[in-house]
C-alpha positions, -999 to 999 in steps of 0.1 A, spaced: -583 786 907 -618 796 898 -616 777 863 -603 741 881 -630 747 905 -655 753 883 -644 725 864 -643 703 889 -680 709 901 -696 709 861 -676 672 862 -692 660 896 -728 674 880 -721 658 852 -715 623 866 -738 625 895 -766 631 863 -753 601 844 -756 584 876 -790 596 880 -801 581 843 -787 555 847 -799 540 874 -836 551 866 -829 528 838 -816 500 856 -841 501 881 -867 487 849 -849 454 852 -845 449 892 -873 422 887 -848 401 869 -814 381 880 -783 399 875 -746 396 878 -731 415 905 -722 451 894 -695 473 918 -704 497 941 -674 517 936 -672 550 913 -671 526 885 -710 512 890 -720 535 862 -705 511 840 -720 481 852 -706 446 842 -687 462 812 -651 458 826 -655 425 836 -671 417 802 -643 433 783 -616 412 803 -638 383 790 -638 395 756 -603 393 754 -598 356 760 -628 344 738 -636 341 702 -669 366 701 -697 383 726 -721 356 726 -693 330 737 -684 356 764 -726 360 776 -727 319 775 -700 321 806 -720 339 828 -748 312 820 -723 286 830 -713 305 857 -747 317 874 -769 290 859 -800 317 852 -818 307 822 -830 342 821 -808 373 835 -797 404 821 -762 422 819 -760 464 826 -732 474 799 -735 510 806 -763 525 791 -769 492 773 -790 461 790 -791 426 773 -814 397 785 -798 366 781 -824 343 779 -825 302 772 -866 300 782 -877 281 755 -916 299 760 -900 331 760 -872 329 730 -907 318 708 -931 344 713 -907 370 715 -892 357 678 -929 356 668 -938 391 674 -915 406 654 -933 443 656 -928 444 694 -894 428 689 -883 436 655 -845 429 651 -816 447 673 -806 482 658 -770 470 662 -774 446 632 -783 481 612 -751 499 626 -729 466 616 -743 459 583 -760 491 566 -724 512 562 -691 501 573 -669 536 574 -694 553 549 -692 523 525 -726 504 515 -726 472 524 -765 464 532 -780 498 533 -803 508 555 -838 488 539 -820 458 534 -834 426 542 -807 414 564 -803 457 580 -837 468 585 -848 464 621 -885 457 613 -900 485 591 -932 482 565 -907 486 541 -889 454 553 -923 432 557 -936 444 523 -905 431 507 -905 402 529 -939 390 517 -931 400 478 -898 379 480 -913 346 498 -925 333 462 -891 329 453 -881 297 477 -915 284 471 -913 246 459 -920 252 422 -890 276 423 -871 253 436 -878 221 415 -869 246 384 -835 254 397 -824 216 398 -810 209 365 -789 244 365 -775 231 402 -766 200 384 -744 223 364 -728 241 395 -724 199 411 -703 186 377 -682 217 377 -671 209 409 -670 172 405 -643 183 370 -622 201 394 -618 178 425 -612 147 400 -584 174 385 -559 173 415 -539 146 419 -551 115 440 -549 119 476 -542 156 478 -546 176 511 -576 204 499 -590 229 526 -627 223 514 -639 253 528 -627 269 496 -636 247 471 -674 251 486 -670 288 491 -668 290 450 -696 264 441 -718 278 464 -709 309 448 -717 296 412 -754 280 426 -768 314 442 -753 330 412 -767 311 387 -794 291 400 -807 325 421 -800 357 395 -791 335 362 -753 354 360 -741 345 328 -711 317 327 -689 348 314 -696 372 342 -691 345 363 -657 339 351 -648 374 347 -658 385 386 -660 352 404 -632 350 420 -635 391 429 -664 384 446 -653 352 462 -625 370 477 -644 402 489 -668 380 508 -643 375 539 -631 410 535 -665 423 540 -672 398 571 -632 403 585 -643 444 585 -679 439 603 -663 421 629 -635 445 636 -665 470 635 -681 454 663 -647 441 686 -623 471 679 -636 503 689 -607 524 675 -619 511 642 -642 540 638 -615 566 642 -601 570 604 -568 572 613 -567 530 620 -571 502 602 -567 521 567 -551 492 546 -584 474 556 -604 500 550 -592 509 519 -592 474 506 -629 471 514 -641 498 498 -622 496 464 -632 456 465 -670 470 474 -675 494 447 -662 469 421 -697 444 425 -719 469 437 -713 485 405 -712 449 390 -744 440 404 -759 475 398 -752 472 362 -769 435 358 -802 449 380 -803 473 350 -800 452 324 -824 431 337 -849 458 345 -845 475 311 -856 439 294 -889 422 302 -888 402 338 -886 364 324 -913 339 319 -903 317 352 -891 347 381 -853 340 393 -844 354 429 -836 386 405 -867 390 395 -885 388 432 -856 416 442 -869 437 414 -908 435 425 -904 434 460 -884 472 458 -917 485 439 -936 481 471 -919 517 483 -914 549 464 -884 555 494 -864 529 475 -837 533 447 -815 511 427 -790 512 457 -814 492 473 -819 469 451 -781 462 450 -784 462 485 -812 431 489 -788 412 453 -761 414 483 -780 402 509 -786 369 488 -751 365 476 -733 368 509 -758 354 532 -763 325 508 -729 319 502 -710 319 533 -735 299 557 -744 273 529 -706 267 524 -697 268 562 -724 242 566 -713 222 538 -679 219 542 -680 211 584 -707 184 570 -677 169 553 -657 169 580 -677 150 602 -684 126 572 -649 116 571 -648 115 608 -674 92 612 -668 64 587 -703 45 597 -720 76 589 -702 80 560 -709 48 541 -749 43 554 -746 81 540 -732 67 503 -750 36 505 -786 51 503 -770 78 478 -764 43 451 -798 31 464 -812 67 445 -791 75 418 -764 55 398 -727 68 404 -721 95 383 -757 107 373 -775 141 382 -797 138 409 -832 143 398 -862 164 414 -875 133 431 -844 120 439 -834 144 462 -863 141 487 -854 102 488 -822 114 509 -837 113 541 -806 100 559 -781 125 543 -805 158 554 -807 141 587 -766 143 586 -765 180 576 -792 191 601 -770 175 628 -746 196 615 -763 225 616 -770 215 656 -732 209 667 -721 241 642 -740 263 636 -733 291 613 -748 321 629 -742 314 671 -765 339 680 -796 363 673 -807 395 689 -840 418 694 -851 447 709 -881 457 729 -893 491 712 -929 491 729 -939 504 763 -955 477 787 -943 444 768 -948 415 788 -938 380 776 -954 351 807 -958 376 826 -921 397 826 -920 428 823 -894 439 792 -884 475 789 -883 494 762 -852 495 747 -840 461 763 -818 438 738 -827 403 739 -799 378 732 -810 341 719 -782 323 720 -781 297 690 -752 276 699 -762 272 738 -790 260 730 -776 231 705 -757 224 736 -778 220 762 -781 190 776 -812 194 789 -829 196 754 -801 171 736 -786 139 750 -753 139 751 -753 174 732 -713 172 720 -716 139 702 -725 138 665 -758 115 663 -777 118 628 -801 96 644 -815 125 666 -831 141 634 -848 104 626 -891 105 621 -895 91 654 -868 113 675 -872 150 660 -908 147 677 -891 150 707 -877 180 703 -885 206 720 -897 240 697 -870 265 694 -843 243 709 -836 240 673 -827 274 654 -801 272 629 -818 298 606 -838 314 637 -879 314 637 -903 332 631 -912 363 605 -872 369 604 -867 334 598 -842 327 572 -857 331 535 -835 306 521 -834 277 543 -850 254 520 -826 264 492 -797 259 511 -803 225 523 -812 215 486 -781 229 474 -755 208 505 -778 177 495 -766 178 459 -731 191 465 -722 166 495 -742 136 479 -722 137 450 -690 146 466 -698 114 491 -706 90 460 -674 99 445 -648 102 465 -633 87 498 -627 117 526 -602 112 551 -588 133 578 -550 139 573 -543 152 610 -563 127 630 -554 141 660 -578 172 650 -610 154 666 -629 188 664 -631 217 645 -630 253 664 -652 275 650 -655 317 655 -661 345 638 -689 378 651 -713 376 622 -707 341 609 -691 312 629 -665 293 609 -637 274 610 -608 286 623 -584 265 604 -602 257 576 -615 224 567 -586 201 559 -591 167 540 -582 144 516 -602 134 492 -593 97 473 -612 86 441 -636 58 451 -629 27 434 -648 15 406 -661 -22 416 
């Protein structure tokens, strides 16, 4: 009887003291709107059960933080999760300086715990570019790597992406006319080939050899983050061991792949003209804590990140080609105006297609491929016009809300190039717009992915007709925790164009 009771009082202690610290955490945010929390025994966990039941029924977390937007109409308001507090905010003012001052606001230390080590297996490490919260390590490499999407870098790649374009072109003209193709694959794999080759010059043979490995592990890798982040059992290593399993075996196959070319490469003399390779390889010197696992880390980084966005965005830029046939043909009617049908798009050609980046940034408005960015307040006595933000607050910009709110975009669900035209994108409003975020942590290779979907889609666009063969699918449905992509796939048709 002495042992229950004695139980039973270190219990009560126990949660009376979780109580206590709790709520001298929560009382840091009583300045700020907030959903209702219970004031049963369960108010220690604050909105948690309510945004688990959400959870359920949607498609990711920052789908389930939109609905209590919708529902409490706060542009600014922050959710108790148990010891955890996110600020939800859609403040314009506020989203920019916090994205700017990236030392009081370096990135969430959740993106370190999803993409450094996935049950003990390297994915991104702890330093790499995409992982590290904010450290000197991360903004000397930041600054060593920025040559490598400069201009001149990418005026030099051109002629090899012309390689990666009439690859594809061979393949799609292969396949019988009017076959049903899920595009998303067929510009998983070119994309693919362009980092690859364009980015780290991977020989055609390694290429061939691995390709499809890597290809195929890309998913795995993103398929285990996100059960990382939405299953909590999946830490226990009793569950999901077929998965886990499958990811490492698939994982230590290109690390070792990519650890063996960074060694090759650093054993000969760094070339003439610096590749993305070569950038990876200097920007590492900048820290004697660094090792060739890091270097495989940042080669990954590149590969996966450039990859799987650039194809997402290409292939739902295709979709919304062939579902808007005006578009479509002023799209392939100033492509003849710039090149003839069937040549390689030059380095001054591509800046002529004014129209088709106007389509793809559209694209990247209604879809885009990351819904959501996050940040944390790591300094005492932050204060952004005039807020207080605690330390330790997580700050949730939410991507795809703001594409979607009316109040920054007319008529935010309809597809309208036109919004993107010289006149109109001087209406819009800063950081309305963040398909590869803003600021320091802005995405390094924004300007190479929207070189490499002009060249891909412009040619796909001058040479064949796309059609929808399930007209009844008007939208695509996109999810996914780390990358948002089609559900489905991306299902079309395309038909040789006529000669005339």
């Amino acid at each position: 009887m002495l042992t229950i009771s004695l139980v039973l009082a270190l219990s009560a202690i126990g949660y009376l003291a979780l109580n206590l610290y709790l709520y001298k955490i929560r009382r840091n945010y009583k300045h700020m709107n907030s959903p209702p929390v219970s004031r049963n025994l369960t108010w220690f966990l604050g909105v948690l059960p309510d945004f688990k039941k959400r959870l359920q029924l949607s498609p990711n977390g920052a789908h389930v933080l939109a609905q209590y937007h919708h529902d409490y109409k706060w542009d600014l308001f922050v959710l108790p999760l148990f010891s955890k507090n996110i600020i939800y905010c859609m403040e314009l003012d506020f989203i920019g300086k916090v994205l700017a001052d990236w030392k009081t606001f370096p990135k969430d230390e959740g993106y370190k715990k999803v993409f450094s080590f996935i049950n003990g297996v390297r994915i991104f490490g702890n330093y790499g570019l995409l992982s590290d919260p904010g450290t000197n390590v991360w903004h000397a490499k930041r600054r060593a790597m920025d040559p490598g999407f400069h201009k001149s870098f990418l005026k030099s790649i051109i002629p090899e992406m012309n390689i990666v374009v009439n690859k594809l072109m061979n393949i799609l003209k292969s396949r019988p006319s009017n076959t049903v193709s899920d595009v998303c694959l067929d510009m998983n794999q070119s994309a693919f080939e362009a980092i690859s080759s364009c980015g780290f010059n991977m020989s055609s043979s390694v290429m061939s050899t691995h390709g499809q490995h890597i290809v195929k592990t890309v998913p795995l890798i993103l398929e285990a983050m996100t059960l990382s982040m939405r299953e909590s059992s999946f830490k226990y290593p009793w569950t999901w061991r077929k998965e886990k399993m499958t990811l490492k075996r698939s994982v230590e196959v290109i690390r070792d792949l990519i650890k063996n070319l960074l060694l090759e490469r650093i054993k000969n003399d760094l070339p003439e003209n610096p590749d993305l390779m070569s950038h990876i390889i200097k920007s590492n010197q900048c820290s004697d804590q660094l090792s060739i696992d890091d270097l495989v880390d940042d080669y990954l980084v590149f590969l996966i990140a450039g990859m799987e966005t650039t194809a997402i965005t290409m292939a739902i830029t295709l979709f919304y080609l062939a579902q808007n046939k005006d578009i479509f043909f002023k799209v392939r009617s100033e492509i003849d105006s710039v090149v003839e049908r069937g040549e390689s798009l030059k380095c001054d050609d591509v800046s002529k297609l004014v129209f088709l980046e106007m389509v793809i940034k559209e694209c990247l408005r209604i879809k885009p491929p990351v819904r959501a960015i996050g940040r944390c307040c790591v300094k005492d006595n932050a204060v952004v016009n005039g807020l207080k933000i605690p330390p330790g607050a997580e700050i949730h910009v939410p991507i795809m809300a703001l594409h979607h709110d009316p109040r920054y975009w007319e008529n935010p669900e309809i597809f309208n190039p036109d919004r993107f035209s010289l006149d109109s994108k001087k209406k819009i409003r800063s950081f309305s717009f963040l398909p590869f975020a803003a600021g320091a942590r802005s995405c390094i290779g924004k300007n190479f992915a929207i070189l490499e979907a002009k060249m891909v889609v412009s040619r796909i666009v001058q040479e064949f007709d796309l059609e929808n063969p399930n007209p009844e699918v008007t939208d695509l449905k996109t999810a996914g925790f780390v990358t948002s992509r089609p559900v489905k796939g991306v299902k079309l048709k395309l038909c040789p164009r006529p000669h005339s």
